[in-house]
C-alpha positions in Angstrom: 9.7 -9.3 -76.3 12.7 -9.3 -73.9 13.2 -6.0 -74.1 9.8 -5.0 -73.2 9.7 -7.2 -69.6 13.2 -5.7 -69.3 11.8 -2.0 -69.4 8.1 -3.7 -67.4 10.8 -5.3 -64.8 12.9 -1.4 -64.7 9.5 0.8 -64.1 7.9 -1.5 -61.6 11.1 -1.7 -59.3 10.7 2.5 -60.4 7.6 2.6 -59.0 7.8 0.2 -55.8 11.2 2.3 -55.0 9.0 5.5 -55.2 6.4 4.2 -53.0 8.7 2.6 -50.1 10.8 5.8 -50.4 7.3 8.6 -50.1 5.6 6.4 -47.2 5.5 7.4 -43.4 8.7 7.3 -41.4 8.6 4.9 -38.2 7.2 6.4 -34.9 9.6 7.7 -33.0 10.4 5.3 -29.4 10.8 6.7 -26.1 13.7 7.7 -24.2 14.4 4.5 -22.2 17.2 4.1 -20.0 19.9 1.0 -19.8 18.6 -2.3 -18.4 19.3 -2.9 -14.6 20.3 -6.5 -13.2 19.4 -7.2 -10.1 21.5 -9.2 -7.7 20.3 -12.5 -6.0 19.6 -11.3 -2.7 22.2 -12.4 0.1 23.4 -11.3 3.8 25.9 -11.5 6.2 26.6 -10.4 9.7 28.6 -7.1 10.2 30.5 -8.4 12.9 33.0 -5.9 14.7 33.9 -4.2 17.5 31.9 -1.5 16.6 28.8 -0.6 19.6 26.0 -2.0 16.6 26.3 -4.8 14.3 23.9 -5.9 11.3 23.0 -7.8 8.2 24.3 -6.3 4.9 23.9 -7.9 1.9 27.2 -9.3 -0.1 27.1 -7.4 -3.2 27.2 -4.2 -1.1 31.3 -3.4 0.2 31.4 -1.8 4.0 33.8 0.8 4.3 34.7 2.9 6.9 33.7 6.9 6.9 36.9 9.1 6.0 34.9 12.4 5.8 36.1 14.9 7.4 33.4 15.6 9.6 33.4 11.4 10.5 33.2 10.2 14.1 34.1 7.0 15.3 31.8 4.2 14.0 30.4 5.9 11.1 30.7 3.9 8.1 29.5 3.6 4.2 27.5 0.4 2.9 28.7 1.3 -0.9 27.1 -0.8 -3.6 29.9 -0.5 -6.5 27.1 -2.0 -9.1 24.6 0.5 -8.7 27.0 3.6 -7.7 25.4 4.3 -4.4 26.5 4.4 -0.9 24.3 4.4 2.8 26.3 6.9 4.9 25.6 5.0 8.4 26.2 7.6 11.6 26.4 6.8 14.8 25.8 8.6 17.9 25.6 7.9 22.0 22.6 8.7 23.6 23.0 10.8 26.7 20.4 12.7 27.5 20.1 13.7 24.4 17.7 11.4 22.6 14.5 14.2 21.9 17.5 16.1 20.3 19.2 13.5 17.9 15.5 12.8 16.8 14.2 16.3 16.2 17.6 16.8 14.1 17.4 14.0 12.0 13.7 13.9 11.4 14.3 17.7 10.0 17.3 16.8 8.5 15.1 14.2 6.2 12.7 16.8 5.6 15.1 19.1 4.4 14.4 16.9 1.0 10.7 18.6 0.9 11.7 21.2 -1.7 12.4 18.7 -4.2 10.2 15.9 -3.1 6.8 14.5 -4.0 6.3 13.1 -0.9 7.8 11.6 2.2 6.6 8.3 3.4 7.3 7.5 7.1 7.4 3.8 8.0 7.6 2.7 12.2 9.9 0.0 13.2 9.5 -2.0 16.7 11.3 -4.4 18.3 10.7 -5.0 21.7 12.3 -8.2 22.5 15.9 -6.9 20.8 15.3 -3.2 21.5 14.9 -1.9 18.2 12.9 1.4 17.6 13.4 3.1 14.3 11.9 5.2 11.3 12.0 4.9 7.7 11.6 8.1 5.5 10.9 6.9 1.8 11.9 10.4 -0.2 9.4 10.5 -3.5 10.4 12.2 -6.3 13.9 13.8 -7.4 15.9 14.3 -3.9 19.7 13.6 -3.4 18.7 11.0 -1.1 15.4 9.0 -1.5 16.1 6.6 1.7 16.7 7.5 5.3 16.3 6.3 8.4 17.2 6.0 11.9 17.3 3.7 14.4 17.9 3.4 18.0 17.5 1.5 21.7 16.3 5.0 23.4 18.8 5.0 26.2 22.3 4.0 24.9 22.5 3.6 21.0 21.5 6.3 17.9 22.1 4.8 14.5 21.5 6.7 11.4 21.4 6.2 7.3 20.8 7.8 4.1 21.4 6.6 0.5 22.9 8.9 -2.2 24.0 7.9 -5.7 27.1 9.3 -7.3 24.6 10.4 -10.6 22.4 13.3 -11.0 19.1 12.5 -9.1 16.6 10.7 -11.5 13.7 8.9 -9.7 12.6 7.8 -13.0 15.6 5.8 -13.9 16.8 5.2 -10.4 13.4 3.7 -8.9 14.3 -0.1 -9.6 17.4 0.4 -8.1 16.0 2.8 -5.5 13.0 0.0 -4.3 15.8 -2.8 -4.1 18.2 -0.9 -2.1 15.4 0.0 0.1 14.4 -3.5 0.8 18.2 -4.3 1.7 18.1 -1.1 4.1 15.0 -2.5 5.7 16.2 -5.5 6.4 19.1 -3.8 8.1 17.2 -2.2 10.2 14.8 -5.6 11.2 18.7 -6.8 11.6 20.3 -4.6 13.8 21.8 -5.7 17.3 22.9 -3.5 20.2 27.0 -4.8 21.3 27.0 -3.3 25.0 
């Protein structure tokens, strides 16, 4: 009698082994990418000798432009976590404002070929002299955030985010959306030292 739940015991676990082993494979998961965390958001005042000063927020590193095509008071707002740096130009208005608008307005639409689209957002100040444009780049370009501010008689600030990685708006948009915000609010930020 032992012997025969012994061999009853051998050809079920047989059988239940043949089964597990013949059944579907799991579906296959997507390709994700690696989880992001976000900062707490947190500013302080860029406060220098420089003719502009602003807010920039405290995980980001200011550093100053050693390009050599750099001109006095261009600097980098590089954010070490997410491998991306603003490159922040500044020019003088002199007669030259329709000029340094035309150019960098072009110069963000140079992005069309490998953009979805391009969204423009106005900023106005009035009381502190603040007149700028945000260019949102959509889709796969080097740099998806640009703008440019200025007062329209004296001051001509400009920005654009790259990331040291292959362009990948699919991967990048978290980080892409929350760098935008901080750029935004360094634009609302922005003060004219005359």
């Amino acid at each position: 009698m032992m012997q025969l739940v012994k061999r009853f015991v051998l050809v079920a676990g047989a059988i239940a082994l043949f089964v597990a082993g013949c059944s579907q494979g799991g579906t296959p998961k997507p390709r994700g990418f690696f989880r992001i965390d976000l900062p707490e958001k947190e500013y302080v005042f860029l406060d220098t000798t420089m003719p502009y000063g602003f807010e920039y927020p405290v995980y980001g590193r200011i550093e100053t432009d050693v390009s050599r095509s750099a001109e006095p008071h261009w600097i980098n707002l590089y954010f070490p976590q997410f491998k991306a740096r603003v490159h922040i130009s500044y020019k003088e208005v002199d007669d030259n404002l329709y000029d340094l608008l035309e150019d960098n307005i072009r110069f963000a639409y140079n992005h069309v070929v490998k953009a979805d689209a391009i969204e423009e957002m106005l900023f106005f100040d009035e009381e502190k002299n603040v007149y700028g444009m945000l260019f949102e780049i959509k889709g796969d370009a080097a740099s998806p955030v640009q703008f440019l501010v200025t007062d329209s008689a004296r001051h001509f600030l400009r920005g654009s985010l790259y990331f040291q990685v292959r362009p990948n708006r699919d991967s990048l948009n978290p980080v892409i959306d929350f760098i935008t915000d901080d750029v935004i609010h360094l634009m609302e930020t922005i003060k004219w030292n005359d």
